[in-house]
C-alpha positions in Angstrom: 180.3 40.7 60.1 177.9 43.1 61.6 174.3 42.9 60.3 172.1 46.0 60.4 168.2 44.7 61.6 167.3 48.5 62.0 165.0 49.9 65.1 162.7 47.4 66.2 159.1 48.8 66.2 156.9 46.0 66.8 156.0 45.4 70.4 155.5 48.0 73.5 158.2 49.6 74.6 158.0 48.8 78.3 160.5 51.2 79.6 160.6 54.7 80.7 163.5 57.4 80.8 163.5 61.3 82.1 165.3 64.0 83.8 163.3 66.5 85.2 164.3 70.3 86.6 162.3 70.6 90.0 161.7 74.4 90.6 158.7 74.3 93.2 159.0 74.3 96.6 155.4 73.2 97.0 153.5 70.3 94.9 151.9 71.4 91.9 148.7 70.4 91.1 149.5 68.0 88.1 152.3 65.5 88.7 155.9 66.0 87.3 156.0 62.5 86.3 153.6 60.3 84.4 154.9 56.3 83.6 153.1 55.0 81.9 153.5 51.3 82.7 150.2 48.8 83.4 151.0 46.7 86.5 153.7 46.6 88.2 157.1 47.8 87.6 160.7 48.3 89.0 162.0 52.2 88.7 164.5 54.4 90.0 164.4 58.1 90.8 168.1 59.9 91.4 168.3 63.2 92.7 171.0 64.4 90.6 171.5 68.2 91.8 172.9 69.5 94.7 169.6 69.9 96.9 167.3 67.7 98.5 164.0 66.8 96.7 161.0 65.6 98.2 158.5 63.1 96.4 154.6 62.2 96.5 152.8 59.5 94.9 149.6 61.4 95.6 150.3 65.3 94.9 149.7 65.7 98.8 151.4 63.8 101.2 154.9 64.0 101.7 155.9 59.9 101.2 159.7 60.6 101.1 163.0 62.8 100.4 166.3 62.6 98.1 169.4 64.1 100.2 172.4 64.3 98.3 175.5 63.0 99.4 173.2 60.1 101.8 172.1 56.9 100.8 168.6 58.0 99.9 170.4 60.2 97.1 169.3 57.3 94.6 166.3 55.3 95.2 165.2 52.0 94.2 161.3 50.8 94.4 161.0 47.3 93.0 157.2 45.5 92.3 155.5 48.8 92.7 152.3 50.0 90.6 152.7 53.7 90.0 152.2 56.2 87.5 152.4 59.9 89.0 154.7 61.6 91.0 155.2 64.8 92.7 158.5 66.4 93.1 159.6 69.8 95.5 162.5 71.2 96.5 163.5 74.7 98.6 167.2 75.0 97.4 166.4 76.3 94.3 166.4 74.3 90.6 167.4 70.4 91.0 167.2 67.5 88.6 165.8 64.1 89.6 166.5 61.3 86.7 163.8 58.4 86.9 163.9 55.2 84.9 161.8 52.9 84.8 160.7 49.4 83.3 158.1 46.4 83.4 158.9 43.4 85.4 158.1 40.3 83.4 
């Protein structure tokens, strides 16, 4: 016998889920991504299209890139305070999926 409880709503909701369509080939000046977690946090960003990406925790330095088909395709950055990224890419329109959620 199933039992319906209905959608929890008490509590914070300590996750974080989005796809994003990267257009720019330069970083804008407000970030693409905005988590919204205090403290640390584990979260992954996958570059789901079929050009590379480049990311920035900073809007101006370059800290990394997402080639597809390699193993930095799908990142994973565990214990890490952050709530802004930049995105970029020169091969036209991609899609980067992040996720991310508190460690406890």
């Amino acid at each position: 016998m199933a039992i319906n409880l209905g959608h929890i709503t008490q509590g914070k909701d300590t996750n974080f889920f989005q796809k994003v369509t990267i257009n720019s080939a330069a970083f804008k000046s407000n970030c693409d991504i905005y988590i919204n977690i205090r403290g640390t946090c584990s979260f992954t960003m996958i570059n789901e299209g079929l050009g590379t990406i480049e990311y920035s925790f900073n809007g101006s330095t370059l800290h990394g890139d997402m080639i597809p088909g390699t193993p930095t395709e799908a990142l994973f950055f565990d214990n890490r305070v952050v709530s802004k990224i930049w995105f970029r890419t020169a091969a036209g329109p991609n899609i980067v999926r992040i996720e991310a959620w508190a460690r406890s």
